[in-house]
HTML snippet that shows the backbone in 3Dmol.js (N, CA, C, O; Angstrom):
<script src="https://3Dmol.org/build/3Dmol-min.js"></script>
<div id="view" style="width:600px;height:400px;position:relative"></div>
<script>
const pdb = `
ATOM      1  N   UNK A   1     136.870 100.040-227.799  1.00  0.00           N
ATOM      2  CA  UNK A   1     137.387  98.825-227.199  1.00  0.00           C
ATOM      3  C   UNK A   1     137.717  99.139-225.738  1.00  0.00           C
ATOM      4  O   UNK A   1     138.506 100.062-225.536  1.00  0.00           O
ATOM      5  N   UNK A   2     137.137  98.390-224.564  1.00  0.00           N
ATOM      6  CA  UNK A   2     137.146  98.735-223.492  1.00  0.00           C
ATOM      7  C   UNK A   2     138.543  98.225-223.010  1.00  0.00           C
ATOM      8  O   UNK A   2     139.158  98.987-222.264  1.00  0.00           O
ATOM      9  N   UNK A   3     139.033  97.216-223.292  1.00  0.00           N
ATOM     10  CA  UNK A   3     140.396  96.764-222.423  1.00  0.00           C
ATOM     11  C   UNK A   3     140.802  96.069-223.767  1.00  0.00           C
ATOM     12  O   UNK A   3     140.405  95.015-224.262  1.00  0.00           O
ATOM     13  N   UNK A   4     141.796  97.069-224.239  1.00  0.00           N
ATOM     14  CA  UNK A   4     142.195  96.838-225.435  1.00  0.00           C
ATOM     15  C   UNK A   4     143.903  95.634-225.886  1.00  0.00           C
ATOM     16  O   UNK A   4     144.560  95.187-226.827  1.00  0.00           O
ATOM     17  N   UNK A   5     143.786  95.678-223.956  1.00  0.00           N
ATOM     18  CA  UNK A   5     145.102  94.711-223.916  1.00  0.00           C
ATOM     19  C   UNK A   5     145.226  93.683-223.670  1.00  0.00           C
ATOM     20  O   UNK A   5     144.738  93.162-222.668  1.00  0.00           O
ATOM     21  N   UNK A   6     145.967  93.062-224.581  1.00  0.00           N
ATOM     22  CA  UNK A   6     145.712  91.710-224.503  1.00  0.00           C
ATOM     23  C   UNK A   6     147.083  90.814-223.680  1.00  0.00           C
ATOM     24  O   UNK A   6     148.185  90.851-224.227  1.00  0.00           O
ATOM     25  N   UNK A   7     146.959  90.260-222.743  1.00  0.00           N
ATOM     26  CA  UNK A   7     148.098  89.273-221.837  1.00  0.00           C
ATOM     27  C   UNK A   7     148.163  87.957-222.208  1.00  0.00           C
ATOM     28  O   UNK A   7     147.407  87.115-221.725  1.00  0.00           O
ATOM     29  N   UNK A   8     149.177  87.654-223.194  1.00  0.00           N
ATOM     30  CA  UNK A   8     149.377  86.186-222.918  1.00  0.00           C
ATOM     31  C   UNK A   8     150.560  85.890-222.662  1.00  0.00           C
ATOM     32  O   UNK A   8     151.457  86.730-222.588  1.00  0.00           O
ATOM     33  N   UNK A   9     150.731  84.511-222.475  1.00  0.00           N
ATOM     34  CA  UNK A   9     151.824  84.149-221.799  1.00  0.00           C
ATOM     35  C   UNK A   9     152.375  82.269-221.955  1.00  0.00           C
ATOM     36  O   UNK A   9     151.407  81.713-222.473  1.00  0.00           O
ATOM     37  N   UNK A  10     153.086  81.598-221.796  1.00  0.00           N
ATOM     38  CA  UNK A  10     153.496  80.006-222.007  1.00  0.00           C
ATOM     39  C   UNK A  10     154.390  79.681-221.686  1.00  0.00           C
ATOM     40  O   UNK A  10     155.094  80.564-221.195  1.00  0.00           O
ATOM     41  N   UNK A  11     154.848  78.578-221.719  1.00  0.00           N
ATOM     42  CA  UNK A  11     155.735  77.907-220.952  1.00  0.00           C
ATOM     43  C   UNK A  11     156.699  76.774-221.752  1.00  0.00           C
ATOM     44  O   UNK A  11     157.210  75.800-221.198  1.00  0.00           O
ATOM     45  N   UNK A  12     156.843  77.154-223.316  1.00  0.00           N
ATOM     46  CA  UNK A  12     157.264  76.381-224.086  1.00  0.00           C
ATOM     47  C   UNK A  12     157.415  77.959-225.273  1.00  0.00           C
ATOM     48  O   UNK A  12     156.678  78.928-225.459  1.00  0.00           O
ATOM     49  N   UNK A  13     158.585  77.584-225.781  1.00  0.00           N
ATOM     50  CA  UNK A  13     159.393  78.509-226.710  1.00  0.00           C
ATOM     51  C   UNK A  13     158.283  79.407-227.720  1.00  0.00           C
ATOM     52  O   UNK A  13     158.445  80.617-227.878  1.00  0.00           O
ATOM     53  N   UNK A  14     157.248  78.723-228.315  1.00  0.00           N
ATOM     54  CA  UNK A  14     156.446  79.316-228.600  1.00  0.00           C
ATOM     55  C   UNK A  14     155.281  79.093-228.765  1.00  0.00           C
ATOM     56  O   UNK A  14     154.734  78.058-229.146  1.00  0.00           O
ATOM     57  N   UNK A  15     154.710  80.411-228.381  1.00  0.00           N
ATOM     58  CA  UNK A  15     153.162  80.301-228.689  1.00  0.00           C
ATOM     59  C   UNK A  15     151.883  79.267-228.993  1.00  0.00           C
ATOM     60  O   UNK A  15     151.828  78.601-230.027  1.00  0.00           O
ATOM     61  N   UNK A  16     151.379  79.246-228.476  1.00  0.00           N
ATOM     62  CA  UNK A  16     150.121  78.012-228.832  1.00  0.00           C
ATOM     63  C   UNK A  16     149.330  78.586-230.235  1.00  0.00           C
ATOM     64  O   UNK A  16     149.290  79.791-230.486  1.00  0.00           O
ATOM     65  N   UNK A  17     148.887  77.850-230.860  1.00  0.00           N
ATOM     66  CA  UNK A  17     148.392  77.742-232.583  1.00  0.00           C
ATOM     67  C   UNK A  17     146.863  78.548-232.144  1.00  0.00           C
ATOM     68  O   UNK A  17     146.437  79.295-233.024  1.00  0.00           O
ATOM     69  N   UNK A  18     146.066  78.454-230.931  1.00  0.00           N
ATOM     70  CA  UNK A  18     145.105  78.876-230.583  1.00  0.00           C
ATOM     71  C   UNK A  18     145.233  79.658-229.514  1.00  0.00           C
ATOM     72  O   UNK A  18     146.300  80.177-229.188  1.00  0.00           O
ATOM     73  N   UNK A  19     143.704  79.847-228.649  1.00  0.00           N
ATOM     74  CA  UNK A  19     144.205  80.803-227.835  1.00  0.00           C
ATOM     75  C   UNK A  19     144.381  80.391-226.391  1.00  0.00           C
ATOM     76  O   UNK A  19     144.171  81.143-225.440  1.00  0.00           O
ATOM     77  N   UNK A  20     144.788  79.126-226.304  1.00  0.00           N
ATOM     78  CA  UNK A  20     145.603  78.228-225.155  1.00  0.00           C
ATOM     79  C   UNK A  20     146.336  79.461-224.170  1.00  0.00           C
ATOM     80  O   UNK A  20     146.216  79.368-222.948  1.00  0.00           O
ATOM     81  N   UNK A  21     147.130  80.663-224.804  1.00  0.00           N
ATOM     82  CA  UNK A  21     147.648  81.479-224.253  1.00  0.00           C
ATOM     83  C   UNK A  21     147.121  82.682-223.980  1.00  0.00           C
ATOM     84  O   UNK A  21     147.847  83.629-223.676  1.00  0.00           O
ATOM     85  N   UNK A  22     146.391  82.739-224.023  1.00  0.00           N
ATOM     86  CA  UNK A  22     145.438  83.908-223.654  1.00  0.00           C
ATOM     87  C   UNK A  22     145.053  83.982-222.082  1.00  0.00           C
ATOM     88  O   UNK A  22     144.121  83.395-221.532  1.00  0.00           O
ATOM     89  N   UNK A  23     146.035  84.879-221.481  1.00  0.00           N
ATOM     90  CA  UNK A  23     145.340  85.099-219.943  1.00  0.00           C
ATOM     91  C   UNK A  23     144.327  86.240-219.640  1.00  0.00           C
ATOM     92  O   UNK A  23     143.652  85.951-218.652  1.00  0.00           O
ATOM     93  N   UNK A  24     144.035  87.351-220.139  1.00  0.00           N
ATOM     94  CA  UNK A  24     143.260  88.264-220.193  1.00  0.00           C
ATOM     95  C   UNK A  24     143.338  89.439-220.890  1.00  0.00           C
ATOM     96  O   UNK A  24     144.413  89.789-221.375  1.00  0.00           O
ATOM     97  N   UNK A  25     141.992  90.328-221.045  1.00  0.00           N
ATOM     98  CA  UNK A  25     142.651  92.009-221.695  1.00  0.00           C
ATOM     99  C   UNK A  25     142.332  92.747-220.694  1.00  0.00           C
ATOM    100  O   UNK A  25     141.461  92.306-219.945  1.00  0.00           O
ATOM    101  N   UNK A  26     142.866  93.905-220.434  1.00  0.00           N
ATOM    102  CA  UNK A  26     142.919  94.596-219.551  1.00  0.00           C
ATOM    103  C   UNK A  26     142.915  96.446-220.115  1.00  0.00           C
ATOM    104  O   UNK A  26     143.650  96.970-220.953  1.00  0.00           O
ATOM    105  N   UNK A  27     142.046  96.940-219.465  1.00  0.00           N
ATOM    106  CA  UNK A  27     142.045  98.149-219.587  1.00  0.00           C
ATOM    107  C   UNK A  27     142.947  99.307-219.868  1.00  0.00           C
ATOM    108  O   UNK A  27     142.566 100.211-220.611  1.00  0.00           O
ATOM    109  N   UNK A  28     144.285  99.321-219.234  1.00  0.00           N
ATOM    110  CA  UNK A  28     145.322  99.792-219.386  1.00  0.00           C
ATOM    111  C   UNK A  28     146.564  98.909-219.123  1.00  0.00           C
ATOM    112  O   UNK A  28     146.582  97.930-218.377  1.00  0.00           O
ATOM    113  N   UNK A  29     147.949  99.561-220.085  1.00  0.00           N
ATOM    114  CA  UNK A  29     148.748  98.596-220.061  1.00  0.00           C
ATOM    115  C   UNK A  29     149.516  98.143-218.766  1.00  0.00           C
ATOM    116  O   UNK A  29     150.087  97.076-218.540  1.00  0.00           O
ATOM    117  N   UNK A  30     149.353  99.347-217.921  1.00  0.00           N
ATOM    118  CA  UNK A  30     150.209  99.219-216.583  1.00  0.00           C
ATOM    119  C   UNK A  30     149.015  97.722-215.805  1.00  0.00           C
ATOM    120  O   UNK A  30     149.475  96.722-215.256  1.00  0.00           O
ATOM    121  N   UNK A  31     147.890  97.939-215.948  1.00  0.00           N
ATOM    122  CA  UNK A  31     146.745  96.816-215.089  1.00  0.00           C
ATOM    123  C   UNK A  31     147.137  95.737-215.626  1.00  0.00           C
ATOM    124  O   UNK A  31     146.774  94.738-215.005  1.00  0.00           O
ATOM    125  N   UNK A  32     147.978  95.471-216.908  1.00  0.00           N
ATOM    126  CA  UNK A  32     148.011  94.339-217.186  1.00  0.00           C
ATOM    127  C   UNK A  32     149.543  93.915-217.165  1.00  0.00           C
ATOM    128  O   UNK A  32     149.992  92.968-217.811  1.00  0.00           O
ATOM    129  N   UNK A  33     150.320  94.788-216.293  1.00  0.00           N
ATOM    130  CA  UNK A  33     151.817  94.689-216.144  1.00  0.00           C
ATOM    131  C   UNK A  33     151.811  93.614-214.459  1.00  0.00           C
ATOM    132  O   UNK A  33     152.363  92.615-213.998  1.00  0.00           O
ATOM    133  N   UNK A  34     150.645  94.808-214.008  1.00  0.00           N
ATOM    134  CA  UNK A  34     150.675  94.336-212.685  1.00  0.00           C
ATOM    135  C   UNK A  34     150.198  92.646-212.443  1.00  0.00           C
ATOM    136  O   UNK A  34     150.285  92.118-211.335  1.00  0.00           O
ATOM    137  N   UNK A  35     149.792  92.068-213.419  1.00  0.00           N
ATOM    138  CA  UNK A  35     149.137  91.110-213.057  1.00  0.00           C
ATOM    139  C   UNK A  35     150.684  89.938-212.770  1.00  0.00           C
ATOM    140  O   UNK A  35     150.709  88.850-212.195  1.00  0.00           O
ATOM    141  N   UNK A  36     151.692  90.627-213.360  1.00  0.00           N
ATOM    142  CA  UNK A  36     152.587  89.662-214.216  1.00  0.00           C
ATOM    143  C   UNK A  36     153.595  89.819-212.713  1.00  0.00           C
ATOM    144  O   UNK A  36     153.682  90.884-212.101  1.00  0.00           O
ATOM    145  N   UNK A  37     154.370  88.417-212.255  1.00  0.00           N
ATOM    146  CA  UNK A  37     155.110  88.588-211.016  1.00  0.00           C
ATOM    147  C   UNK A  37     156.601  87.789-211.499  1.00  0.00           C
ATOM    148  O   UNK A  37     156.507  86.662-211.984  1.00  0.00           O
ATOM    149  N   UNK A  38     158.027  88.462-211.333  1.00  0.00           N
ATOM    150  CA  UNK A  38     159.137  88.298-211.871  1.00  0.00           C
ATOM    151  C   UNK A  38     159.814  87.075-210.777  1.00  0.00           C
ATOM    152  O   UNK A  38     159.903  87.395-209.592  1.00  0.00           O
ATOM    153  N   UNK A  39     160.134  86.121-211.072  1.00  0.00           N
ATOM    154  CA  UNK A  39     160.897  85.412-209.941  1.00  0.00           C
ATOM    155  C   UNK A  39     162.413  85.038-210.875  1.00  0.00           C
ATOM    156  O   UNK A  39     162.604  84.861-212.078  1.00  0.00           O
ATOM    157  N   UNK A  40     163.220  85.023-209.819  1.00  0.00           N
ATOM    158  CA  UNK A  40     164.400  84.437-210.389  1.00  0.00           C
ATOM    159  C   UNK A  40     164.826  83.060-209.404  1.00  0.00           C
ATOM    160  O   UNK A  40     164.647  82.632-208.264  1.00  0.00           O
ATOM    161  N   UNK A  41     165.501  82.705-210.664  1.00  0.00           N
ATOM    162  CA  UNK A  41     165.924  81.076-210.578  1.00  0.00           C
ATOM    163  C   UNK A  41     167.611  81.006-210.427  1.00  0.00           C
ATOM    164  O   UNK A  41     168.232  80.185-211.103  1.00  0.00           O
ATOM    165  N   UNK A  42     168.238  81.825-209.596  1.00  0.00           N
ATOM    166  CA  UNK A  42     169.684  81.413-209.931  1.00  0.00           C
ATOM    167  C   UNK A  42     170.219  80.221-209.452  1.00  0.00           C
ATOM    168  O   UNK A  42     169.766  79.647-208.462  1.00  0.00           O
ATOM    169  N   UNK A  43     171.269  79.779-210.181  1.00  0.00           N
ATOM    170  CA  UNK A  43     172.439  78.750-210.074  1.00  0.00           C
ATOM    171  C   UNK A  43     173.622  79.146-209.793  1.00  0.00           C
ATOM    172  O   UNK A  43     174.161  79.846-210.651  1.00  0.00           O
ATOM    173  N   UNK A  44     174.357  78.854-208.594  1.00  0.00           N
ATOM    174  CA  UNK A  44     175.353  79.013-208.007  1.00  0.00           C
ATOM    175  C   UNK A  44     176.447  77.861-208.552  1.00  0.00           C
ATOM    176  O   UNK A  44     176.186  77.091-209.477  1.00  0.00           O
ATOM    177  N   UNK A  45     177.147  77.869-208.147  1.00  0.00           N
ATOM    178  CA  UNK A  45     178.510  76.645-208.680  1.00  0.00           C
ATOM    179  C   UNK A  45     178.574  76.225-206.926  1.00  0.00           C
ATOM    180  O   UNK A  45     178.414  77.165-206.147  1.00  0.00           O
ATOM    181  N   UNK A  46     178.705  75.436-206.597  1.00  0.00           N
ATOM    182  CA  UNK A  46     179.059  74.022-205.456  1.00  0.00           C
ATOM    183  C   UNK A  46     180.128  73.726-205.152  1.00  0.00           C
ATOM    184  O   UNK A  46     180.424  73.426-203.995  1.00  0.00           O
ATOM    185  N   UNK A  47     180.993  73.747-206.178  1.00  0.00           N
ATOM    186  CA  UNK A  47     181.795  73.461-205.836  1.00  0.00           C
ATOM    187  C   UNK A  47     183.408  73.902-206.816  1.00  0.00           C
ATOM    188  O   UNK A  47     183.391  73.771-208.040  1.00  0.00           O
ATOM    189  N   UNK A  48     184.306  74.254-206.311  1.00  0.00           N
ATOM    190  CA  UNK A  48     185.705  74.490-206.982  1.00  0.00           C
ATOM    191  C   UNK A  48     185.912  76.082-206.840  1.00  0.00           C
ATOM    192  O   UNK A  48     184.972  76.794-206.485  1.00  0.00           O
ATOM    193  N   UNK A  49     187.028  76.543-207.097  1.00  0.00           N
ATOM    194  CA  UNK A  49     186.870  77.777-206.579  1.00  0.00           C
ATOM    195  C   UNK A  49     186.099  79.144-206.895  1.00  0.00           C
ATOM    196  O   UNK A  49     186.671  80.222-206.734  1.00  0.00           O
ATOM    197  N   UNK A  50     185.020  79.075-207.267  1.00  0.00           N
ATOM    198  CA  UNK A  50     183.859  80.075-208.061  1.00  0.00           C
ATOM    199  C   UNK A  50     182.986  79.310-206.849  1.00  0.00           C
ATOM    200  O   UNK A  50     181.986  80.028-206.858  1.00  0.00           O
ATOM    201  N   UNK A  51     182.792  78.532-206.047  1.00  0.00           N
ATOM    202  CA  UNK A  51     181.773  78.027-205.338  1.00  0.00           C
ATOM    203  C   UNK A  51     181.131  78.901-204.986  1.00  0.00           C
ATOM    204  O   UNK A  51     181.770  79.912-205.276  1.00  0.00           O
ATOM    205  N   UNK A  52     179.926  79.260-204.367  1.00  0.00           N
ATOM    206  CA  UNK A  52     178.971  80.665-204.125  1.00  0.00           C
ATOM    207  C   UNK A  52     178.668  81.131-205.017  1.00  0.00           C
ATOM    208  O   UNK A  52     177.453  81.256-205.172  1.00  0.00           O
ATOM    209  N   UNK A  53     179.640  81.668-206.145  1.00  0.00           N
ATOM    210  CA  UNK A  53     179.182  82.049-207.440  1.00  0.00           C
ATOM    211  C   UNK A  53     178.211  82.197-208.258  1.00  0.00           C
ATOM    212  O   UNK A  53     177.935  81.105-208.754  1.00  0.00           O
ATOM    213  N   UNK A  54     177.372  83.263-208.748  1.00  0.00           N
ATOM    214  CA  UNK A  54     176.714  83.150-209.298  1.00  0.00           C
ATOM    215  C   UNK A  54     177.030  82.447-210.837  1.00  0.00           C
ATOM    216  O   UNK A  54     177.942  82.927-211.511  1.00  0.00           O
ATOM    217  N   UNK A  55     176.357  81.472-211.274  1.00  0.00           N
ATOM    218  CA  UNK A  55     176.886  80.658-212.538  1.00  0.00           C
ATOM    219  C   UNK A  55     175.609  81.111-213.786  1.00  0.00           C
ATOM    220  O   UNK A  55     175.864  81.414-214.952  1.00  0.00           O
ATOM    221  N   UNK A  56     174.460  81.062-213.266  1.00  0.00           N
ATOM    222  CA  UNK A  56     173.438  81.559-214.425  1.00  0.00           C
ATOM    223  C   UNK A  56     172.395  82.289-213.241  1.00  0.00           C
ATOM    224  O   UNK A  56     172.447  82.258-212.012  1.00  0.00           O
ATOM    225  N   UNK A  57     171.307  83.040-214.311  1.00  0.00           N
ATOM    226  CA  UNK A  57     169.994  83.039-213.701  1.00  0.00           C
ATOM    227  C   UNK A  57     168.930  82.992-214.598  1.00  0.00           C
ATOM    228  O   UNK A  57     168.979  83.556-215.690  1.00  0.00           O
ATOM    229  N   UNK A  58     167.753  82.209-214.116  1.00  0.00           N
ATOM    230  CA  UNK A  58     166.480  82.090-215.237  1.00  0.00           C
ATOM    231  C   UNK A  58     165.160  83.123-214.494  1.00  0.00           C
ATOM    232  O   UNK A  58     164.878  83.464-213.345  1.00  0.00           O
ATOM    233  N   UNK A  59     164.659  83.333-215.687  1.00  0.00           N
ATOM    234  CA  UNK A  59     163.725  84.485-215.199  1.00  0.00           C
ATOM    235  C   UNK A  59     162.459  83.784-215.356  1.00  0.00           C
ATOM    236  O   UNK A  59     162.131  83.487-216.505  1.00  0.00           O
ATOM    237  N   UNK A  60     161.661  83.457-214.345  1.00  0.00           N
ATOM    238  CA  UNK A  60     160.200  83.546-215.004  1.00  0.00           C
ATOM    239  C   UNK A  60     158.826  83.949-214.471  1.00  0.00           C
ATOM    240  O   UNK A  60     158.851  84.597-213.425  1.00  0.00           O
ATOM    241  N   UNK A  61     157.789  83.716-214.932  1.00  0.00           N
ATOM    242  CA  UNK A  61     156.603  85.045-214.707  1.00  0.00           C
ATOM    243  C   UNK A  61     155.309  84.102-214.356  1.00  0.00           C
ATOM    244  O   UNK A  61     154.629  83.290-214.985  1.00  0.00           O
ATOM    245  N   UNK A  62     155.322  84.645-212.989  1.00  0.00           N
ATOM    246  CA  UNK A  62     154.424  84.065-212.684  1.00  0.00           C
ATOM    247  C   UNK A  62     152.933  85.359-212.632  1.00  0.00           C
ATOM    248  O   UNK A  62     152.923  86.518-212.218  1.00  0.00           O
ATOM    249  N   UNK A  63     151.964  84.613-213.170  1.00  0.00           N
ATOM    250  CA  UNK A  63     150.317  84.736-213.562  1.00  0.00           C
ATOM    251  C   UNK A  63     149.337  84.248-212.684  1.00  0.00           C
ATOM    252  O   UNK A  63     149.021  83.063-212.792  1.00  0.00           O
ATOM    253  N   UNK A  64     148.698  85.083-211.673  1.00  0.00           N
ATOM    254  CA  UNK A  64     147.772  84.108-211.210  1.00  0.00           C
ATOM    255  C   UNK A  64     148.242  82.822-210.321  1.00  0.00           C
ATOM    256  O   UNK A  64     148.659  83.137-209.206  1.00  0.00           O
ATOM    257  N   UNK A  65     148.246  81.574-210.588  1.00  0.00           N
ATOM    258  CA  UNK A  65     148.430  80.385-210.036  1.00  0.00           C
ATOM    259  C   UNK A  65     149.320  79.791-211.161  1.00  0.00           C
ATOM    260  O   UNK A  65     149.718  78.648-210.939  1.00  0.00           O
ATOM    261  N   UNK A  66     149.570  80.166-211.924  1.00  0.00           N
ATOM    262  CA  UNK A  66     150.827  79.628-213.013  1.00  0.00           C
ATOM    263  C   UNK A  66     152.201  80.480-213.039  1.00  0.00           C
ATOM    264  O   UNK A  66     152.280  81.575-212.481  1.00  0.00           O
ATOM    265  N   UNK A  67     153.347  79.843-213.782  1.00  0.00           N
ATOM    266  CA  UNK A  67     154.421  79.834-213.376  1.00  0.00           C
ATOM    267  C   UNK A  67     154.417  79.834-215.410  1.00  0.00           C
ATOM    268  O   UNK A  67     153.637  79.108-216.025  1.00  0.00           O
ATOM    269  N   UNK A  68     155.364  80.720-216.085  1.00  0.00           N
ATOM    270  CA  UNK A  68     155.533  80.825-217.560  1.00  0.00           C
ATOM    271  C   UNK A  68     156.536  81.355-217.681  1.00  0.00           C
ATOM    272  O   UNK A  68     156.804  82.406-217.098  1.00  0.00           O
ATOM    273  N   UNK A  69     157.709  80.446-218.857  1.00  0.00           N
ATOM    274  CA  UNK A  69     158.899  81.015-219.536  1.00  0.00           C
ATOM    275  C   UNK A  69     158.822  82.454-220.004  1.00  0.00           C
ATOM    276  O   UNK A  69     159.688  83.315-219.846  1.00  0.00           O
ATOM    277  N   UNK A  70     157.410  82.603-220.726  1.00  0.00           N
ATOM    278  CA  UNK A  70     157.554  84.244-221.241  1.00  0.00           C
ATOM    279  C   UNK A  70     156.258  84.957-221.262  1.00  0.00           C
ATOM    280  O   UNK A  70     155.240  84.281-221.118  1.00  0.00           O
ATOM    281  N   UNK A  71     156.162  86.313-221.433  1.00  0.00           N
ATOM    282  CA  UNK A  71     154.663  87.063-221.667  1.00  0.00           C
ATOM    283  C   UNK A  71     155.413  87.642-222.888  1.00  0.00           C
ATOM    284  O   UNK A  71     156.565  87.701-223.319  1.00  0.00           O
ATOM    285  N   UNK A  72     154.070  88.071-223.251  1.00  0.00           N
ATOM    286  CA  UNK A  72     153.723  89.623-223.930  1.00  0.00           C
ATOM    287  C   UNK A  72     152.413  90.178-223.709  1.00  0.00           C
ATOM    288  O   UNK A  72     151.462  89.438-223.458  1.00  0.00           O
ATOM    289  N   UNK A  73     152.265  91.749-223.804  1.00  0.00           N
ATOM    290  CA  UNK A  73     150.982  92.402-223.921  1.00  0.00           C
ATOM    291  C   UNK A  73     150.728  92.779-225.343  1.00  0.00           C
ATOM    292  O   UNK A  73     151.713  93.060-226.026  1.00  0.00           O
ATOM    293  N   UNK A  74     149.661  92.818-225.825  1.00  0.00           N
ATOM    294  CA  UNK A  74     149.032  93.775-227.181  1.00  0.00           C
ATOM    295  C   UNK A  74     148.819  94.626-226.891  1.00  0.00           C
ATOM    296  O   UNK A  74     148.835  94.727-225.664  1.00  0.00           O
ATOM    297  N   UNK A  75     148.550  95.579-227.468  1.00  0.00           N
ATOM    298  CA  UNK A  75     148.170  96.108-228.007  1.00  0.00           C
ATOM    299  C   UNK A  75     146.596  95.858-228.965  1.00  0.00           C
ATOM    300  O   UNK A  75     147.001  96.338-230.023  1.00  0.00           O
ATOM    301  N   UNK A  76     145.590  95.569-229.174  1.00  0.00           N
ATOM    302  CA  UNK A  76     145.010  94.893-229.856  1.00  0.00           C
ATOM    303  C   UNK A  76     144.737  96.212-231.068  1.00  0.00           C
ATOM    304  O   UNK A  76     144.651  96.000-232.278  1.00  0.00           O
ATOM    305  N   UNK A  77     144.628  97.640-230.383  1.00  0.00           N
ATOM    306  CA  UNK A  77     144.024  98.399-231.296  1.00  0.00           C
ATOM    307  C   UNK A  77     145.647  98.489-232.482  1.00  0.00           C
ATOM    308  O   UNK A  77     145.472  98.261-233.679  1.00  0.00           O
ATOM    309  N   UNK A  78     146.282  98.638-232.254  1.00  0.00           N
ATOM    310  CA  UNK A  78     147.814  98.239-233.333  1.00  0.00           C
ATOM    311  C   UNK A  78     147.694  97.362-234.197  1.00  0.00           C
ATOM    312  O   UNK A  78     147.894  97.470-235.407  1.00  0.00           O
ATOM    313  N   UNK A  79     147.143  95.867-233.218  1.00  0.00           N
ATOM    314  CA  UNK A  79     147.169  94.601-234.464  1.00  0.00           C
ATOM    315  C   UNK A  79     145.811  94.981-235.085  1.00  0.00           C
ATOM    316  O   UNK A  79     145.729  95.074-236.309  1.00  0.00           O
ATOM    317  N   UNK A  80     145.115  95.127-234.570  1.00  0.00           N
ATOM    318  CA  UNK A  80     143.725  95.472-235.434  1.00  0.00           C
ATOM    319  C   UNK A  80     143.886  96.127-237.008  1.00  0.00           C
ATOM    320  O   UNK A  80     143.167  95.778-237.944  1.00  0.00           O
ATOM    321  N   UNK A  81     144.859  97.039-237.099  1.00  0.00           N
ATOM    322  CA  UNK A  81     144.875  98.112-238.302  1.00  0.00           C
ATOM    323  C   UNK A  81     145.591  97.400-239.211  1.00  0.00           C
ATOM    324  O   UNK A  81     145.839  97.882-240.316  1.00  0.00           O
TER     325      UNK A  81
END
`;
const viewer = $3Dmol.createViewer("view");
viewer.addModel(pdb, "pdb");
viewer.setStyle({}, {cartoon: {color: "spectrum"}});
viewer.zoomTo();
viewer.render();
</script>
């Protein structure tokens, strides 16, 4: 198996029934780490005395030209057995 890793990824809690989520396999797991880009989303408070404050932060992963709640990589030769 030449690129035995598999990248998918979505934008809704879980998984698509097909392979809607399938962004690519990749040769090694680091080639398919790199594809994946971390942005954060924090929320500050506005107003009262915590203002500036950090109040939350959301993480998400951007792919290419898309923007996704979550990844994972395979392994494929693992699920295979």
């Amino acid at each position: 198996m030449n690129k035995p890793y598999l990248l998918i990824a979505g934008g809704a809690y879980y998984p698509s029934v097909d392979t809607g989520d399938w962004i690519g396999c990749f040769s090694t797991i680091e080639e398919a780490r790199e594809q994946i880009e971390y942005i954060d989303h924090p929320q500050f408070f506005i107003r009262g005395k915590m203002k500036g404050q950090l109040k939350s932060n959301h993480i998400t992963y951007k792919i290419g030209d898309m923007e996704f709640d979550w990844y994972h990589i395979e392994d494929l030769r693992e699920w295979a057995e």
